[in-house]
C-alpha positions as CSV (number, residue, x, y, z in Angstrom):
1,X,-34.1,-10.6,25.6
2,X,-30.7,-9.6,24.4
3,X,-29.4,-6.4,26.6
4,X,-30.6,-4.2,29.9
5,X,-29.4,-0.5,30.0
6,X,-29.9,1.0,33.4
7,X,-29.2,4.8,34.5
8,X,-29.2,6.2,38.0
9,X,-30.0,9.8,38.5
10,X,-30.2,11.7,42.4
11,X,-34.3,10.7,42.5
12,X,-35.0,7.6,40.5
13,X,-33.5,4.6,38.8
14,X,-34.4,3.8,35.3
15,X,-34.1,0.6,32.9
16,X,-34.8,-0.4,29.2
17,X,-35.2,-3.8,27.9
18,X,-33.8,-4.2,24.0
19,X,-34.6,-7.4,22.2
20,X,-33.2,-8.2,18.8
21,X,-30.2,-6.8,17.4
22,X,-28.9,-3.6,15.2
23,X,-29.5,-1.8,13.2
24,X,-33.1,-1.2,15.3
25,X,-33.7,-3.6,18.3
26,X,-37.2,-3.1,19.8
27,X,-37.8,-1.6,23.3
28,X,-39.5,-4.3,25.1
29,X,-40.1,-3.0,28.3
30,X,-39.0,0.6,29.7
31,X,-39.4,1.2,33.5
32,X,-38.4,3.0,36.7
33,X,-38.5,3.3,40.0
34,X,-38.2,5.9,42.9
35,X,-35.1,6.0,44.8
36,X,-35.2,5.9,48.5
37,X,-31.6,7.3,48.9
38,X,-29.8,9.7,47.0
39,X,-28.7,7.2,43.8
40,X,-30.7,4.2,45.3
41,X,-30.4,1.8,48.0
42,X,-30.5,-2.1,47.7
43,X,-34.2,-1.8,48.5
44,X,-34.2,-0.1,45.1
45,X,-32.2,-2.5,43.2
46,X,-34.8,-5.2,43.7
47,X,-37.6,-2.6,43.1
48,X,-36.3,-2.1,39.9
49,X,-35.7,-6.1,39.4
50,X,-39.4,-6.6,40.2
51,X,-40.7,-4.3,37.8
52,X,-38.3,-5.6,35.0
53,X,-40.0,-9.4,35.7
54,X,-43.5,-7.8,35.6
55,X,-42.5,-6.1,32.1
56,X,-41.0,-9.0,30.8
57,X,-43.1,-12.2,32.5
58,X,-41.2,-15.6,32.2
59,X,-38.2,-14.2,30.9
60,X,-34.6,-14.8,31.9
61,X,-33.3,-11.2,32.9
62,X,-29.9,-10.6,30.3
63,X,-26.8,-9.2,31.8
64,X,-26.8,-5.1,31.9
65,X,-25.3,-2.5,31.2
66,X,-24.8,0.5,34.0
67,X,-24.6,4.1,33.1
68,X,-23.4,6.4,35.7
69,X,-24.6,10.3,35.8
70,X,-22.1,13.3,36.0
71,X,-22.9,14.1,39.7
72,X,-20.8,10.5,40.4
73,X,-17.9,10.8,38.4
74,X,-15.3,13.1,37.5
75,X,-14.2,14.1,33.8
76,X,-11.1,15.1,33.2
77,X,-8.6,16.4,30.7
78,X,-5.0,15.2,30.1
79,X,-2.1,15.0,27.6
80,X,0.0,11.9,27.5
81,X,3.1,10.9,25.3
82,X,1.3,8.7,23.2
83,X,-1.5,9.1,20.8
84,X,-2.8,5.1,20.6
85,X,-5.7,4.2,22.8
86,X,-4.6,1.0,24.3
87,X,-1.5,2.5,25.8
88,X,-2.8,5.4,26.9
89,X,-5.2,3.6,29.0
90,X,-1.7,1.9,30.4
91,X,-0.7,5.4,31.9
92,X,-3.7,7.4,32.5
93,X,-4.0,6.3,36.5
94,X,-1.0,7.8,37.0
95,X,-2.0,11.4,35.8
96,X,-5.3,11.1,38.0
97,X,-3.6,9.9,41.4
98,X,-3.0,12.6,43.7
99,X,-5.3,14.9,41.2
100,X,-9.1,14.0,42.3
101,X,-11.0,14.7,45.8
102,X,-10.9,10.6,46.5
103,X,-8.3,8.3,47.8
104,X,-6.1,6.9,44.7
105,X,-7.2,3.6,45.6
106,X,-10.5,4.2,45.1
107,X,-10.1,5.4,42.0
108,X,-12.0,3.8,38.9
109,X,-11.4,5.3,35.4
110,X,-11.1,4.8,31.4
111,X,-10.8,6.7,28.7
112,X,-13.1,8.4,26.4
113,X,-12.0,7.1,22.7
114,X,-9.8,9.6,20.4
115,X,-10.0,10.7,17.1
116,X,-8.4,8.7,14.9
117,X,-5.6,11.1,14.2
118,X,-4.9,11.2,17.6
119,X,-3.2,14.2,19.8
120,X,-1.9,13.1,23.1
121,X,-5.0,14.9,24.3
122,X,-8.0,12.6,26.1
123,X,-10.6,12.7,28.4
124,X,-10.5,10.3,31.7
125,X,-14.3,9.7,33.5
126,X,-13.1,8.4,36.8
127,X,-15.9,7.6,39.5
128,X,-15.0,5.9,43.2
129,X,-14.5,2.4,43.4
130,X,-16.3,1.8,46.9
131,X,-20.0,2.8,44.6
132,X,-19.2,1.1,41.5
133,X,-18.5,-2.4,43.2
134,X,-21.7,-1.5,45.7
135,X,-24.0,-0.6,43.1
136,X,-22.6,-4.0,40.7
137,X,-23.6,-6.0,44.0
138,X,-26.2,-4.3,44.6
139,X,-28.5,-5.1,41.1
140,X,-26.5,-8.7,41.3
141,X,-28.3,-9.7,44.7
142,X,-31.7,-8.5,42.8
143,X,-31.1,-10.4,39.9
144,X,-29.5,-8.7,37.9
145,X,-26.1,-9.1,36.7
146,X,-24.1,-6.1,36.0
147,X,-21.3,-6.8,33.1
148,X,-20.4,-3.7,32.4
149,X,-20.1,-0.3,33.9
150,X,-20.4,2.8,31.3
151,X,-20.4,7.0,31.9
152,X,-23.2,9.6,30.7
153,X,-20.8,10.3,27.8
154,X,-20.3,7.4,26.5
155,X,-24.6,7.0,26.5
156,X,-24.6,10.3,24.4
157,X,-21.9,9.2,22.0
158,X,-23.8,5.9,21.5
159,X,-27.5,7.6,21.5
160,X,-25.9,9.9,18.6
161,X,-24.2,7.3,16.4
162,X,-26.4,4.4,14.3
163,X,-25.6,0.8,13.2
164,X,-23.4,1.6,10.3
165,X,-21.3,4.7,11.5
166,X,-20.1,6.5,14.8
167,X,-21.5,10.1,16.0
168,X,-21.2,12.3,13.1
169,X,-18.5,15.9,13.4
170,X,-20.1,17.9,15.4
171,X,-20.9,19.7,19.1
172,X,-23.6,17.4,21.3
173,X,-25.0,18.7,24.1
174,X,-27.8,16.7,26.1
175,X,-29.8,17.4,29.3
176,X,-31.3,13.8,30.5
177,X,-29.1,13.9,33.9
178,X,-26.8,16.8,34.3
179,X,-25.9,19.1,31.1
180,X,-23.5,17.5,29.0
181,X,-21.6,18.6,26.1
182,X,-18.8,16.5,24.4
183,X,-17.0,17.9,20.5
184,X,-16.3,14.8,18.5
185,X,-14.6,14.4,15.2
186,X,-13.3,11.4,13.4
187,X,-15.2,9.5,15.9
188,X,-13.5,10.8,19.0
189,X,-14.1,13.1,21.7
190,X,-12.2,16.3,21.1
191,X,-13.6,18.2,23.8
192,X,-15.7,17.5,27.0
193,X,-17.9,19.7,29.5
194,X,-20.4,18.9,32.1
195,X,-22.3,21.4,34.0
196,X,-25.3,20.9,36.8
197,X,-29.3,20.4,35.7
198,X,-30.1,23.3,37.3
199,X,-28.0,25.3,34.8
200,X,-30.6,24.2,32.0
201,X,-32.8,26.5,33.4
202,X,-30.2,29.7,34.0
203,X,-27.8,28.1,30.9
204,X,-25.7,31.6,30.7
205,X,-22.4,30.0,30.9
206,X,-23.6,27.1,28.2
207,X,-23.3,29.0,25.5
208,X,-19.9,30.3,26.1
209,X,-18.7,26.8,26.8
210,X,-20.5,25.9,23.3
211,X,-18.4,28.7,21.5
212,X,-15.1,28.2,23.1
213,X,-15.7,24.0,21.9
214,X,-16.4,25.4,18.2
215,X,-13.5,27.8,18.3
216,X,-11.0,25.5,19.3
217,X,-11.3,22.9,16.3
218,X,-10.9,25.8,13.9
219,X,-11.6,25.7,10.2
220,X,-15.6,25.0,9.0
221,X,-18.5,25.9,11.8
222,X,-19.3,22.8,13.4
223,X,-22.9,21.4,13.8
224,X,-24.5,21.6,17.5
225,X,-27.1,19.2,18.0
226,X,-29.2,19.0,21.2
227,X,-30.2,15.2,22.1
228,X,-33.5,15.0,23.4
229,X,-35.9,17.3,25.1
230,X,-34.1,20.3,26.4
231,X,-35.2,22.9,29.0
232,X,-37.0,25.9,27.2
233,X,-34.2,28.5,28.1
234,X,-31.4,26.4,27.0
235,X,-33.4,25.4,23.9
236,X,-34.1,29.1,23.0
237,X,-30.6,29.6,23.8
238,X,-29.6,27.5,20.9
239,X,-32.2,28.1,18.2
240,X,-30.1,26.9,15.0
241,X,-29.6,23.5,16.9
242,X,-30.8,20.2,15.3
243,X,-32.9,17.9,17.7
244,X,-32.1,14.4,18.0
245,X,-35.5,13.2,19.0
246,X,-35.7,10.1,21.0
247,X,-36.1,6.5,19.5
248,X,-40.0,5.7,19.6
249,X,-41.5,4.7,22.4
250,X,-38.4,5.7,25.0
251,X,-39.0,8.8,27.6
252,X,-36.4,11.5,27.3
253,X,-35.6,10.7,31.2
254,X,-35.0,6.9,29.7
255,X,-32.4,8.2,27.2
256,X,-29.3,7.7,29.0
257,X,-30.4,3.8,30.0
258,X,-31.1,3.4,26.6
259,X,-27.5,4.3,25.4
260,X,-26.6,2.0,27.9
261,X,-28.9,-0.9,26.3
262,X,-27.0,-0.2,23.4
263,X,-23.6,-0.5,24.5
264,X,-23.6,-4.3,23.5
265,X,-25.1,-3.6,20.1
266,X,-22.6,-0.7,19.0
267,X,-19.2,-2.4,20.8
268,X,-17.0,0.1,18.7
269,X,-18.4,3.6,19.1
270,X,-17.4,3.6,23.0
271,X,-14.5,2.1,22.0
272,X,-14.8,-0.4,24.7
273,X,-15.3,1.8,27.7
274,X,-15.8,0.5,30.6
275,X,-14.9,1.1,34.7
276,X,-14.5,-2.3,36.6
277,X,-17.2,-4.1,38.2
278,X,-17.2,-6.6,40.9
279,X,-18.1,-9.1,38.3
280,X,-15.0,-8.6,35.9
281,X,-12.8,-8.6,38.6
282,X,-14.0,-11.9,39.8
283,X,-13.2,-13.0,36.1
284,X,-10.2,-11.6,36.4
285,X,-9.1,-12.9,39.6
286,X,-10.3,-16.8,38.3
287,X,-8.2,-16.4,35.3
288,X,-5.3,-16.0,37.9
289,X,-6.0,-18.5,39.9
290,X,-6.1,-20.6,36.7
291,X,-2.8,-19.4,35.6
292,X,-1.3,-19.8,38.7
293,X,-2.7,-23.2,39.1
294,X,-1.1,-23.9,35.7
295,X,2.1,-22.3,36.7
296,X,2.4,-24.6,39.9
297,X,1.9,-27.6,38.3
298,X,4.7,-26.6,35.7
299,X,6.9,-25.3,38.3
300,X,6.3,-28.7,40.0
301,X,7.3,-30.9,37.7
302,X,10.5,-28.6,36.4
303,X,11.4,-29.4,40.6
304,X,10.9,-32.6,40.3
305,X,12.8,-32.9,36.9
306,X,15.6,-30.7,38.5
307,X,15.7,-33.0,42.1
308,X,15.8,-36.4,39.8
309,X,18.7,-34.8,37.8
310,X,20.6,-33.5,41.1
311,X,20.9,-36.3,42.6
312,X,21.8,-38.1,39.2
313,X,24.5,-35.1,39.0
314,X,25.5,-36.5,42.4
315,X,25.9,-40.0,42.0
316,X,27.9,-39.1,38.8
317,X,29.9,-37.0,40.3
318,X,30.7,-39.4,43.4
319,X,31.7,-42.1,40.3
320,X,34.0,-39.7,38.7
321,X,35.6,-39.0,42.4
322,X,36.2,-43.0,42.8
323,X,37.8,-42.8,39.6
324,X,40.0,-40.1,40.3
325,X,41.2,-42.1,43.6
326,X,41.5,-45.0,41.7
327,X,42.9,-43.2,39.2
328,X,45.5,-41.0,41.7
329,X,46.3,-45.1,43.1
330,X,47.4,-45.8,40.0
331,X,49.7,-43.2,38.8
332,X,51.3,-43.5,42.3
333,X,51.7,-47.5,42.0
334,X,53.4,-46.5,38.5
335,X,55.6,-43.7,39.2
336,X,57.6,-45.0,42.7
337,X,56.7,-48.6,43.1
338,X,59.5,-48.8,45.3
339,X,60.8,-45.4,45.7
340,X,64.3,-46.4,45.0
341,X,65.1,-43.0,43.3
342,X,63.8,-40.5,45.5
343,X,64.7,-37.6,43.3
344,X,63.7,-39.0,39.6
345,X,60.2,-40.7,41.8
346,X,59.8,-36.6,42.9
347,X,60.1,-35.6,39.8
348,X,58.0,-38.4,38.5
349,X,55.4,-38.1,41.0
350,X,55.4,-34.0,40.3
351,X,54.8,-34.8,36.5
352,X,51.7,-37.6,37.4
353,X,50.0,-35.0,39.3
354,X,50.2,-32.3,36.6
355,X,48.5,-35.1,34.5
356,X,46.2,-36.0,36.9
357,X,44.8,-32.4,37.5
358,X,44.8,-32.3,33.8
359,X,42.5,-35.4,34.0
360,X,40.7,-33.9,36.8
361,X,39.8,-31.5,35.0
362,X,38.1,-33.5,32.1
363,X,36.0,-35.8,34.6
364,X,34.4,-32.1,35.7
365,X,35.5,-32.1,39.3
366,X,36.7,-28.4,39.4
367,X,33.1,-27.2,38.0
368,X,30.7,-25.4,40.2
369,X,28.2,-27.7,42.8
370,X,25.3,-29.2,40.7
371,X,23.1,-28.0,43.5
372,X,24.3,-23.8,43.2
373,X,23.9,-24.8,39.3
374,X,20.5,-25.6,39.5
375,X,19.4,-22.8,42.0
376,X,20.8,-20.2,39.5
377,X,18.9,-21.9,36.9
378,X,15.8,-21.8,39.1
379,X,16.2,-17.8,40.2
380,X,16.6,-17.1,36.2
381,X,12.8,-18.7,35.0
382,X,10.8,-15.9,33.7
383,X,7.3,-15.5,34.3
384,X,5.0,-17.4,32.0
385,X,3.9,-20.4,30.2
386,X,7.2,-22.2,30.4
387,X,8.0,-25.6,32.0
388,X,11.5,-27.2,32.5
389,X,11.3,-31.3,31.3
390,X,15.1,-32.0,31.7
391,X,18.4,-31.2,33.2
392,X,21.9,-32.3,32.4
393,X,25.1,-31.2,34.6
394,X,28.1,-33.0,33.1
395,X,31.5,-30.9,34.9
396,X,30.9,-27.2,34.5
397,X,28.3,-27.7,31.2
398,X,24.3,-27.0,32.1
399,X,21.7,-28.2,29.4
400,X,18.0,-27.3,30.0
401,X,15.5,-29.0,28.1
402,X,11.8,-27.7,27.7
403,X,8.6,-25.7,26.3
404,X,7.7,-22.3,26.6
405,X,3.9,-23.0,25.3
406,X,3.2,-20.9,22.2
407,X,5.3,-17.8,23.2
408,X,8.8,-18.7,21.5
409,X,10.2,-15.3,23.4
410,X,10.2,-16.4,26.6
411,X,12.7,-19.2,25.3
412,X,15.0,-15.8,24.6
413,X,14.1,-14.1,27.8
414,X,15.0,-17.6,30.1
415,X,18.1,-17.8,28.2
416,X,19.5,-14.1,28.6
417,X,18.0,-14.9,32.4
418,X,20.5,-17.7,32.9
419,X,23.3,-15.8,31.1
420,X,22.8,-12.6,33.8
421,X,22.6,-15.2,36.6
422,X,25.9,-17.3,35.9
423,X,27.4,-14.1,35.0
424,X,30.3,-13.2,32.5
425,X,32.0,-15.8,32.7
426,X,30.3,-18.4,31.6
427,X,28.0,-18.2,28.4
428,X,24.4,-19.4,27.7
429,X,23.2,-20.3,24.2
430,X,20.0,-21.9,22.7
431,X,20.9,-25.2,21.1
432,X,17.8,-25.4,19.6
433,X,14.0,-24.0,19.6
434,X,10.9,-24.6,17.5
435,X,7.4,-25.6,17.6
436,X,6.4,-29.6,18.4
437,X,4.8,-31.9,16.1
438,X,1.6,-30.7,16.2
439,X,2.5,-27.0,16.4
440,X,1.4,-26.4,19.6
441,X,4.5,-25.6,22.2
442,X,7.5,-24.1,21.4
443,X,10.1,-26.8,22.3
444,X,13.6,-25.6,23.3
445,X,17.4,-26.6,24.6
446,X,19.7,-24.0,26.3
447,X,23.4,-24.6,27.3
448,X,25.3,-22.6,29.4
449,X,28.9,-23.2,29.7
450,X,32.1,-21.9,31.2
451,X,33.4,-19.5,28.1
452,X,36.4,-21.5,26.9
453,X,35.2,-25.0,27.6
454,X,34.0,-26.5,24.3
455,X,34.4,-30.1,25.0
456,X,31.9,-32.4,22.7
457,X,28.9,-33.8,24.7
């Protein structure tokens, strides 16, 4: 068994089994079940689950794919400053918020994909996030996993496309939930429409809605095609329309869970729609927990580094201060032995200390605290794969030692980080960065300095 596609309409709940793979996998089992709730109840979840097992005895139910009708979601249209998919679906949240009859929290969306010369113009299917995560949990606790959670329109576009291409140009309209008609051209949807069932049977307004579609991509007349069985009326309505007759063996109320079913064989024609289901954000909540894990461990070890180089710093810096009293002894001892000459041992004296701050100065005891050093170095750690291995504080001079895992920019983002957080007037440079041995970290050493101080190591 390779893939379940399962659509929920007001009254029933309906599943198709595929086994093999594209260009025509075979239906091996279609069934349904009443629902006892508007859109089913957990009592149908493992109704449905039962009558799967019967269908297919002895075999291990495959993950599914859910397809949810026009009466639970809400399509909308929107132009956004980019044309690209991906960061589209970045930015699209923000146009729906405050724009839909739900709470913004509870909304769930994605985007239908574009045409490849793409507008700025697409079309969000949003549905509430409270039913989504219920229903996932619900067909999970039967026994089936949910892994993905799909829209009406992206079952037509998949029902109207085969293995080798996308949907052809054209107008679709299909009737196996609520009415639906979607304009596509170079594989995206251009324009989008749904209207209730009962309208199949009074479909005045379709055929208006059908025109304005066709007028508004200008140039040729564009094909209309009707996907499965349509209501009489809405069929005679549309006489010139080709039929897309469903795959053998599959009920036109089964169309839409069989789009669904072949979400998994056709990954690029929905262009990887999907709203979030309880089960991806469980992934997605164990790939944080791995990364932060990771993170910790890192972050641990940079402390630890940092803690065994303070108090190195401090015992360092304790020897150069017994040197500088030694040395402060012995400049005195030099200079007025016996004070004989009060005003050439003044003068004397005046010019040792002059030296000595000079000297001061070289051992690195007018440089900041080790400990604020290393704090600022801390705060100034960006956000990812990076680790800190080893610390140096010699005077005013920092040098950080490390890897940034394969992502040579973070070694670029830490070190404009410690440059911001020393501020102007000391400078931070990258001594040296590239991959290890075997190729696998990017290996790195940053100095910051006061600007001015260029004293060898």
């Amino acid at each position: 068994m390779d893939t379940i596609g399962i659509s929920i309409s007001r009254d029933r709940i309906y599943a198709i089994a595929l086994e093999g793979s594209a260009p025509a996998p075979r239906i091996a089992a279609a069934v349904s079940v009443p629902c006892t709730e508007p859109f089913g109840a957990p009592e149908d979840a493992s109704a449905l689950s039962e009558a799967l097992r019967s269908a297919l005895p002895g075999v291990t139910l495959p993950g599914a794919v859910l397809t949810l009708p026009p009466p639970l979601t809400f399509l909308r249209s929107m132009t956004l400053p980019v044309t690209d998919l991906p960061r589209a679906r970045a930015i699209h949240l923000a146009e729906l918020e405050g724009n839909l009859p739900i709470e913004d929290e509870e909304i769930l969306s994605d985007l239908l994909p574009n045409p490849r010369e793409g507008s700025g113009v697409f079309f969000a299917v949003a549905a509430r996030r409270s039913f989504v995560e219920s229903a996932s949990e619900r067909f999970g606790a039967a026994g089936i996993r949910v892994d993905r959670v799909v829209t009406d329109p992206v079952a037509l576009l998949l029902l109207a496309s085969d293995s080798t291409r996308g949907p052809r140009d054209g107008l679709y309209l299909s009737t196996f939930n609520d009415v639906l008609l979607l304009r596509v051209s170079g594989g995206g949807v251009t324009a989008a429409r749904q209207f209730p069932q009962a309208m199949s049977e009074h479909p005045e307004e379709i055929p208006g809605a059908v025109r304005e579609a066709a007028g508004e991509a200008g140039g040729a007349p564009l094909e209309l095609f009707i996907v499965g069985e349509a209501p009489a009326r809405l069929a005679n309505a549309f006489p010139d329309a080709e039929r897309i007759p469903p795959p053998g063996g599959v009920s036109s109320a089964h169309l839409a869970a069989y789009g669904a079913a072949l979400a998994p064989l056709r990954p690029d024609v929905g262009a990887g729609f999907s709203l979030r289901t309880s089960a991806e954000a469980a992934l997605e909540k164990e790939r944080d927990r791995r990364w932060k894990l990771a993170s910790g461990i890192a972050v641990g070890i940079a402390v630890f580094l940092a803690l065994g180089a303070f108090w190195f710093a401090r015992w360092a810096e304790g020897d150069k201060a017994a040197r500088a009293r030694t040395l402060v002894k012995k400049e005195f001892a030099a200079v007025a032995p016996e004070i004989r000459n009060v005003v050439q041992a003044g003068v004397q004296i005046r010019a040792k200390l002059d030296s000595l701050r000079r000297r001061q100065k070289e051992l690195g005891l007018d440089a900041p605290a080790a400990a604020g050093m290393l704090q600022l170095a801390s705060r100034a750690l960006p956000k990812g794969e990076i680790a800190v291995r080893e610390i140096s504080i010699e005077g005013g001079r920092l040098r950080i030692a490390g890897d940034a895992g394969s992502d040579a920019r973070l070694v670029e983002t830490y070190r404009a980080g410690l440059a911001g957080a020393f501020g102007p007037d000391y400078s931070a440079a990258v001594e040296e960065s590239g991959g290890s041995v075997k190729g696998t970290s990017v290996k790195f050493t940053i100095l910051v300095e006061k600007k001015g101080d260029r004293r060898a190591s």
